[in-house]
N, C-alpha and C positions, 0 to 999 in steps of 0.2 A: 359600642357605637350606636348611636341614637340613628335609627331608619329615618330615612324623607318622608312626609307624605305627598298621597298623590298629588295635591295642591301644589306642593313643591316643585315637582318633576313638572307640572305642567308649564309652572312658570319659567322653569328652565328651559322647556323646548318653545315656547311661546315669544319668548324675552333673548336674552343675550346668545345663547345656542346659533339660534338662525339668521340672529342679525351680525354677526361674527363669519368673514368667509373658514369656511372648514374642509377637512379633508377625510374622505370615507373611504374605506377597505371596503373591495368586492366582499360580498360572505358566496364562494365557489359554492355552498351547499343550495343556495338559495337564488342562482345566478345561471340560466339555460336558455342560451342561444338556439332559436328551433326557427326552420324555415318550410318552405313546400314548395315544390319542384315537378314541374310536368313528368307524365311516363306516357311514351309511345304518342304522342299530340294532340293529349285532351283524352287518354285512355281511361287514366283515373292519373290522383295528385299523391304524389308520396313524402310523410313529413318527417322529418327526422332533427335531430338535436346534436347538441354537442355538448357532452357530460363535464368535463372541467372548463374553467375559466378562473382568469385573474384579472387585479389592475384597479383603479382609484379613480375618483370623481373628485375634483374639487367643487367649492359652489360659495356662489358671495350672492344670497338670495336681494341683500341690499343694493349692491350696485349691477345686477342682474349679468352678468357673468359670472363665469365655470370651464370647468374640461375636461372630457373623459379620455381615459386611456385603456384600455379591456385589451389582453393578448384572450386569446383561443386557443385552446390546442387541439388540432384537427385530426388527431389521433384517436380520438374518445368518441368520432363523427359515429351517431348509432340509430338506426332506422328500425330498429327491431326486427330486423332481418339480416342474418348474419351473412349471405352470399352478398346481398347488397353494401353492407358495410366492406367486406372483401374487396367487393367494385370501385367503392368508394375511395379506399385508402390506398388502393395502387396508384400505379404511374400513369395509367389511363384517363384518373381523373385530378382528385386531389395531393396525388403525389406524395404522402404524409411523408416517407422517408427521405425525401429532399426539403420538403417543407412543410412541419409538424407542427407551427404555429401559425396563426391570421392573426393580424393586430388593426385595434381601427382606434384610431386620436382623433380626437374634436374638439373644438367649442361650443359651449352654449352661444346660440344666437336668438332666439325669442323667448320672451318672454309672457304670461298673462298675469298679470300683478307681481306676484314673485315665484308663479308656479312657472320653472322651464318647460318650453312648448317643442324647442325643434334643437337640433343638434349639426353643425358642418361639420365635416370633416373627412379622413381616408382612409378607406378600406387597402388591407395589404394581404393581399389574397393569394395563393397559388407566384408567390414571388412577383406580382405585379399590386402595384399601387394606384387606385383610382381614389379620386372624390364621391363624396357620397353621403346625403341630408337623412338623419333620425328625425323621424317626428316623434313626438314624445306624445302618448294618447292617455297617458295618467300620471301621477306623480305626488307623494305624500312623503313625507318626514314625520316622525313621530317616537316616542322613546319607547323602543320595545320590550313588553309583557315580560320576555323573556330572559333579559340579561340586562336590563338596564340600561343601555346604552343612546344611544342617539341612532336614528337609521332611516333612511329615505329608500325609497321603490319607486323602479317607473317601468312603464313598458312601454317601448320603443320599436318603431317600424319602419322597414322601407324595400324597395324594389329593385332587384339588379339583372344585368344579364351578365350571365355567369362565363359567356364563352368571352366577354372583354377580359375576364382573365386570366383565359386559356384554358378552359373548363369546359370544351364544347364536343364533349363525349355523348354520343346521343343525336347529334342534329344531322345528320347524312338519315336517321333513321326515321326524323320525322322528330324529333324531342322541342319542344317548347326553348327557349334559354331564359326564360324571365322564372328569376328567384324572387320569394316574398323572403323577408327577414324579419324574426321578432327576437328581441333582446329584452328577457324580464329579468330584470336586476336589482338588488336589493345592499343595500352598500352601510357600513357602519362606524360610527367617525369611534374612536378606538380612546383616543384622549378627550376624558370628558372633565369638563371643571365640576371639581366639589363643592354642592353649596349646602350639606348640610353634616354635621357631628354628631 
């Protein structure tokens, strides 16, 4: 079988790849939900992540809609401090063994030429469901070095209070409730069309 050259690939991610709506696999290795979180009311900020995740992005860069779907598994929540993670996944706060998944659905809703800028949609946290806006603060598609494929990354932000959903372990003692969220994700469209022999 006769290899592409880079030329080729280029034009495949340049040309019909991106003008085509498509649909991308999270890659879990490359995909960590990490947030920061008051301690003690301005004591110092404590940030931690969340080791697995799944779920699929669609994207129609042409007609400027898409949608994401990411579950969470709130099991894997790890602070690099193992009493704090103990904290963490009890019933006190995030309850993992009643509810070991967070799932957040969206649509793309802005655009900047055909780069997505912002994201609607609902966070399902701690068995409650709120609304809840991504802004998108970077965003790139391009055929990775690596396997060939097609793959787009963004990193995505926003701000919650954690006790709307039921998370409010901490505030008698003086605890902040506003969470930052970042979602760096890296997603890979899996069926790629063959353009070369």
């Amino acid at each position: 079988m006769k290899k592409c050259s880079a030329g080729a690939f280029v034009v495949l991610i340049s040309g019909t790849a991106l003008a085509e709506p498509m649909t991308l696999t999270i890659d879990p290795d490359h995909t960590y939900p990490s947030f920061e979180a008051d301690h003690m009311g301005g004591m110092s900020i404590w940030r931690g992540k969340f080791r697995s995740s799944s779920g699929t992005i669609t994207l129609d860069q042409s007609a400027h809609t898409g949608k994401v779907d990411i579950t969470i598994d709130t099991t894997t929540i790890d602070f690099g401090h193992e009493k704090m993670n103990e904290r963490a996944r009890s019933a006190a706060m995030f309850d993992v063994e009643q509810f070991p998944s967070a799932t957040y659905q969206g649509s793309l809703i802005k655009f900047r030429g055909d780069v997505p800028t912002a994201v609607d949609g609902v966070l399902k946290l701690h068995g409650i469901s709120r609304p809840l806006r991504l802004t998108i603060r970077s965003f790139k598609c391009q055929l990775s070095p690596m396997n060939r494929k097609l793959t787009c990354g963004a990193d995505a932000v926003t701000h919650f209070n954690r006790a709307d959903f039921g998370i409010d372990w901490g505030r008698d003692l003086g605890f902040n409730m506003d969470v930052s969220l970042a979602i760096e994700v890296e997603a890979t469209k899996l069926e790629q069309t063959e353009v070369c022999h």
